[in-house]
C-alpha positions as a printed NumPy array, in Angstrom:
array([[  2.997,  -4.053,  19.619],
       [  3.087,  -0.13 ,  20.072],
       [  1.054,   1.41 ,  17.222],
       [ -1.527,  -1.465,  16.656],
       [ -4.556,  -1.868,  17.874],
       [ -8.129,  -3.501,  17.186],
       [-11.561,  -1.426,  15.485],
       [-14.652,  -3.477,  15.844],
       [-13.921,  -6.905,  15.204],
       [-11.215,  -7.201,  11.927],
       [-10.064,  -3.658,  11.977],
       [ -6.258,  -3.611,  12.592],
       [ -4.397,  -0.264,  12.457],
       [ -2.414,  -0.718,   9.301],
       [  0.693,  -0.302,   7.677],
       [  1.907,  -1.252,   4.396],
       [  2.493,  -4.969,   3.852],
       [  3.074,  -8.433,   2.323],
       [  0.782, -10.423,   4.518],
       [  1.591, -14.282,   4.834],
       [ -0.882, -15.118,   7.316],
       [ -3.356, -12.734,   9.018],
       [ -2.64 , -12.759,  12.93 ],
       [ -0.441,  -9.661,  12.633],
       [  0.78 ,  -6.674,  10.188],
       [  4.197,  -6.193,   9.196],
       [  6.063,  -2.598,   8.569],
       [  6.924,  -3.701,   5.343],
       [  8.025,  -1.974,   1.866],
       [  8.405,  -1.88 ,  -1.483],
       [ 11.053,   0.209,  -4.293],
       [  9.619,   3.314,  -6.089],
       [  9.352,   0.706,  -9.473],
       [  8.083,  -1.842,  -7.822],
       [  4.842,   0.329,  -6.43 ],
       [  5.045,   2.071, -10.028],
       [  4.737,  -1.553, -11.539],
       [  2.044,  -3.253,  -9.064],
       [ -0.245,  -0.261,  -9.571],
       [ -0.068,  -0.036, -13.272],
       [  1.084,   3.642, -12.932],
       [  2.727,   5.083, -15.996],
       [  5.477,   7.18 , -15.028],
       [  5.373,   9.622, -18.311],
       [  1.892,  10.569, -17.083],
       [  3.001,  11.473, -13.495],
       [  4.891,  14.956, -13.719],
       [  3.54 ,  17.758, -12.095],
       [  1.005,  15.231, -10.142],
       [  0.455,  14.856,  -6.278],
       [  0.035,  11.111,  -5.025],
       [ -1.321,  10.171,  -1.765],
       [  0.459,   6.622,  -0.994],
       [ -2.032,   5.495,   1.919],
       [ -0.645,   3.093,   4.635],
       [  2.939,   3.819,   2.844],
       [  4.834,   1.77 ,   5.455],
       [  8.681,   2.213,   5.206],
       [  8.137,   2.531,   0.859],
       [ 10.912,   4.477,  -1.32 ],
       [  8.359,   5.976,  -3.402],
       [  7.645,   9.349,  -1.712],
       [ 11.103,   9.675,  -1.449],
       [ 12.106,   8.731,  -4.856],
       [  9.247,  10.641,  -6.523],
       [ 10.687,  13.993,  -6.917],
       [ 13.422,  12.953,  -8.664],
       [ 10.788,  11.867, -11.448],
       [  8.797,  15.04 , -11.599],
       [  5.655,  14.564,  -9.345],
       [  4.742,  14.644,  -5.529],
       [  4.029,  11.98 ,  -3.339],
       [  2.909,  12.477,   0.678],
       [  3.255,   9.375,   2.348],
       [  0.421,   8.2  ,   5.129],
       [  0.626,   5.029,   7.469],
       [ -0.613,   4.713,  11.194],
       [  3.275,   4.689,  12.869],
       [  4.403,   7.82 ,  10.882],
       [  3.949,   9.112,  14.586],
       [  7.355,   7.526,  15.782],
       [ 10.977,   8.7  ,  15.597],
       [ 13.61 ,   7.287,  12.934],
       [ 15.332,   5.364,  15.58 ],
       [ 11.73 ,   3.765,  16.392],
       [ 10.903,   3.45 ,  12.792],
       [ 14.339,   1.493,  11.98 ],
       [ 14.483,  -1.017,  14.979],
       [ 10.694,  -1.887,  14.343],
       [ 11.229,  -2.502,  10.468],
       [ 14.634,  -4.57 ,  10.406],
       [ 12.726,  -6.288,  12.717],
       [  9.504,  -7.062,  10.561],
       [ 11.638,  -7.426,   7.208],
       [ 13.628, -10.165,   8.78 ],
       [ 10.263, -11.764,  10.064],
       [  8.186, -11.399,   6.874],
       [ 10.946, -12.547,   4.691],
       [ 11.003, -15.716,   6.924],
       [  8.054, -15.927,   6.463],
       [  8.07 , -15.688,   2.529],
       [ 10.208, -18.898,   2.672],
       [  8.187, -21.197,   5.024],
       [  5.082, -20.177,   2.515],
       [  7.333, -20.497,  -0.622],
       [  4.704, -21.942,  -3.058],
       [  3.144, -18.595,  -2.989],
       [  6.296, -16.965,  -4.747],
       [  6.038, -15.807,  -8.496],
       [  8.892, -15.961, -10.698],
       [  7.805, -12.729, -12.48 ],
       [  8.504,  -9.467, -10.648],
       [ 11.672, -11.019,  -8.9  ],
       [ 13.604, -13.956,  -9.838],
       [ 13.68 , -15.001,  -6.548],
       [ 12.772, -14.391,  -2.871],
       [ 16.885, -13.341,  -2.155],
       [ 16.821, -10.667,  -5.269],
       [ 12.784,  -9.505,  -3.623],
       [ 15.087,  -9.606,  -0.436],
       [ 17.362,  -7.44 ,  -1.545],
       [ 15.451,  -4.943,  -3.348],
       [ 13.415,  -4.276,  -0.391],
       [ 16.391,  -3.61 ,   1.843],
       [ 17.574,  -0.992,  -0.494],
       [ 13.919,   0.791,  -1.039],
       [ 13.748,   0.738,   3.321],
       [ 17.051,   2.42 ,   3.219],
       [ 16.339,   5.165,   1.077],
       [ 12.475,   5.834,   2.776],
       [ 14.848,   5.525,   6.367],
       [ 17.158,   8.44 ,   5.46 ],
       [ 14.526,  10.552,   3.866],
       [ 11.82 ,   9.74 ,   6.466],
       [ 14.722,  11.479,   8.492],
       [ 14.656,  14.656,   6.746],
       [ 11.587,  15.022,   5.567],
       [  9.311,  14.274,   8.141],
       [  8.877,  17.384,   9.7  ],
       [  7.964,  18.89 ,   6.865],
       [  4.764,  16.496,   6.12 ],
       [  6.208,  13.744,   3.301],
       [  4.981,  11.844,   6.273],
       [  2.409,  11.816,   7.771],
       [  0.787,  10.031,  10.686],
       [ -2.6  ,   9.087,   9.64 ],
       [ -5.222,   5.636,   9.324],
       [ -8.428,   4.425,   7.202],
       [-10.972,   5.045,   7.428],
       [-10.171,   8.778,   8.524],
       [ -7.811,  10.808,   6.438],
       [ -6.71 ,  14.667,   7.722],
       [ -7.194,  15.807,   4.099],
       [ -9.518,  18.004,   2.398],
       [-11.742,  17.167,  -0.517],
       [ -9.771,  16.569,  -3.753],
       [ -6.124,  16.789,  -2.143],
       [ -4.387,  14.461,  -4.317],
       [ -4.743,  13.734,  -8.221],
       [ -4.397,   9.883,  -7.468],
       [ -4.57 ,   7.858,  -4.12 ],
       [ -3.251,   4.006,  -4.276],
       [ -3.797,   1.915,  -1.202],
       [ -1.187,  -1.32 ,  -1.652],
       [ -1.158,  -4.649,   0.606],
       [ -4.137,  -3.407,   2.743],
       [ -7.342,  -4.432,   1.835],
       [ -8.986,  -7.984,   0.374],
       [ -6.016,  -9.887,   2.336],
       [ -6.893,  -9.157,   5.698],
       [ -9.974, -10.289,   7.558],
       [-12.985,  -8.878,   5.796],
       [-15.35 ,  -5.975,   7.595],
       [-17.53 ,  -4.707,   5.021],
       [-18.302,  -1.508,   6.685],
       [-14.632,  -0.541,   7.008],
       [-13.551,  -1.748,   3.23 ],
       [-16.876,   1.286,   2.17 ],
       [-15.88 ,   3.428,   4.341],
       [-12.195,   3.214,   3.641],
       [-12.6  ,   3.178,  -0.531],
       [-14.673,   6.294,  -0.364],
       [-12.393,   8.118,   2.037],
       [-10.091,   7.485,  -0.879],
       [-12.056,   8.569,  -3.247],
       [-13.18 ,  11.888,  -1.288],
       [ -9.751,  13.02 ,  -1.658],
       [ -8.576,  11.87 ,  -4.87 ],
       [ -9.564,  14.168,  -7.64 ],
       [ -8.96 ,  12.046, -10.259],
       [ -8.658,   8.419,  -9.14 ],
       [ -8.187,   5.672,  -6.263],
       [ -5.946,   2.485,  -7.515],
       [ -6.167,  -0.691,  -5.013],
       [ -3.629,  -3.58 ,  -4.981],
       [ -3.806,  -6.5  ,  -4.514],
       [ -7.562,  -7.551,  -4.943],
       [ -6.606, -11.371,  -3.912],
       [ -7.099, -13.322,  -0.643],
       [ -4.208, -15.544,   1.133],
       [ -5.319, -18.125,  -1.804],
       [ -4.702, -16.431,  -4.85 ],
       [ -8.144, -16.218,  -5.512],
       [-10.423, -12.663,  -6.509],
       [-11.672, -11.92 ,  -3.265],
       [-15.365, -12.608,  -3.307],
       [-16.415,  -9.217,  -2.06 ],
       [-14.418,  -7.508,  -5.025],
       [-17.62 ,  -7.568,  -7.268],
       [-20.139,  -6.555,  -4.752],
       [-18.301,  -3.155,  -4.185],
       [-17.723,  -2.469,  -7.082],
       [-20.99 ,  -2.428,  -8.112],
       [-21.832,  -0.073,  -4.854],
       [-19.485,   2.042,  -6.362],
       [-20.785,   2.489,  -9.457],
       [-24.317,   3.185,  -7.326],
       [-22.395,   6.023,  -6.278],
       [-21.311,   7.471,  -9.157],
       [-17.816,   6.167,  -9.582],
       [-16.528,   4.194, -12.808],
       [-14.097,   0.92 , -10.874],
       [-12.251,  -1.301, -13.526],
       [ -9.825,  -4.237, -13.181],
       [ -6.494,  -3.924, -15.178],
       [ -4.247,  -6.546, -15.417],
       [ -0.546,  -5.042, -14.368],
       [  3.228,  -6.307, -15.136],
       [  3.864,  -7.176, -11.629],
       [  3.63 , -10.19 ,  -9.541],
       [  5.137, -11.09 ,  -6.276],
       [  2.384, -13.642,  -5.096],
       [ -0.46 , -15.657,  -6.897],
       [ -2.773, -13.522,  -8.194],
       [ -1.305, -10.458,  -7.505],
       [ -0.948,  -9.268, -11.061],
       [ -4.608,  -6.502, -10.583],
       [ -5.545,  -3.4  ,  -9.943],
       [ -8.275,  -2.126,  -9.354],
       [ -8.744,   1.576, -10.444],
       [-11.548,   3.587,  -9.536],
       [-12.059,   7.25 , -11.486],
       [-14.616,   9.838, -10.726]])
């Protein structure tokens, strides 16, 4: 596909998604509550604050943001393309993934959505509202074209970063997850916030632990919080890590 293409070994250019098996990334959102939920973000603490939403894919949250009283600039690898690019690649990935999301049912969680048709439809409406403002407000930067582990911003850009659907499900390179997290962290001033921390199981991803502890080598302070949100086993924590 036009867009994608392989780093080292594991290292797929990115976009946001709901993985259900690993061979291949999907251009694949969520609703401005739904990210608000899954990172554990509180929205009363938000005004006046810039977010960095990193591999945003087609996600109503930048777009939905100002309406709430904070900022959010939108980055993901395909942010490159035109609308009418952007639209025909993610009807065609929703309709995929959510096909997917049925054959792989037993992964489901009656929690966040009732069911797979109400996640269905939910998602349709956030890809709407990022299609129409990705329209406007592309040219001047809400999106922008951009990949892990290099970001075009300077030092302390962004009060928060979250990074959703990216890391801990795909195909583990150790040197890439580092580099990536403290990209993040080099320009968040206040915090990085990563979801989901599970593999294709359910399960913690073994490697959680290891950097976490690198991290607090480094000087950072990482926690696991338990959020109100789950879509798929295990996907109810976030991992925030503050300066």
């Amino acid at each position: 596909m036009s867009g994608f293409f392989v780093l080292k070994t594991f290292k797929l250019r990115f976009t946001m998604t709901h993985l259900i098996d690993n061979t291949r990334t999907y251009f694949f959102g969520r609703s401005y509550y739904e990210i608000v939920s899954c990172f554990g973000l509180h929205e009363g603490t938000l005004t006046g604050k810039r977010i960095l939403d990193c591999s945003a894919g087609p996600s109503s949250f930048a777009a939905e943001a100002p309406k709430h009283g904070f900022e959010v600039v939108a980055s993901d690898p395909v942010f490159y393309r035109g609308y009418d690019s952007l639209k025909t690649l993610a009807y065609s990935d929703y309709e995929a993934m959510f096909a997917r999301v049925r054959a792989k049912s037993g992964l489901f969680v009656e929690k966040t959505f009732k069911s797979v048709e109400e996640a269905e439809k939910d998602r349709y409406g956030a890809l709407k509202i990022f299609l129409e403002d990705y329209k406007k407000y592309y040219p001047v930067g809400r999106y922008i074209s951009a990949e892990l582990p290099r970001l075009p911003f300077e030092d302390l850009s962004f009060g928060t970063v979250i990074c959703g659907h990216l890391l801990f499900l795909y195909s583990f390179d150790y040197d890439f997850h580092v580099e990536s997290i403290l990209e993040m962290c080099r320009v968040a001033a206040e915090e990085v916030r990563i979801h989901p921390l599970v593999t294709m199981s359910g399960e913690m991803h073994p490697e959680v632990g290891p950097l976490m502890e690198l991290l607090v080598s480094k000087g950072y302070r990482p926690e696991i919080i338990e959020v109100d949100h789950e879509f798929f086993k295990g996907s109810n924590k976030t991992m925030v890590i503050r300066k």
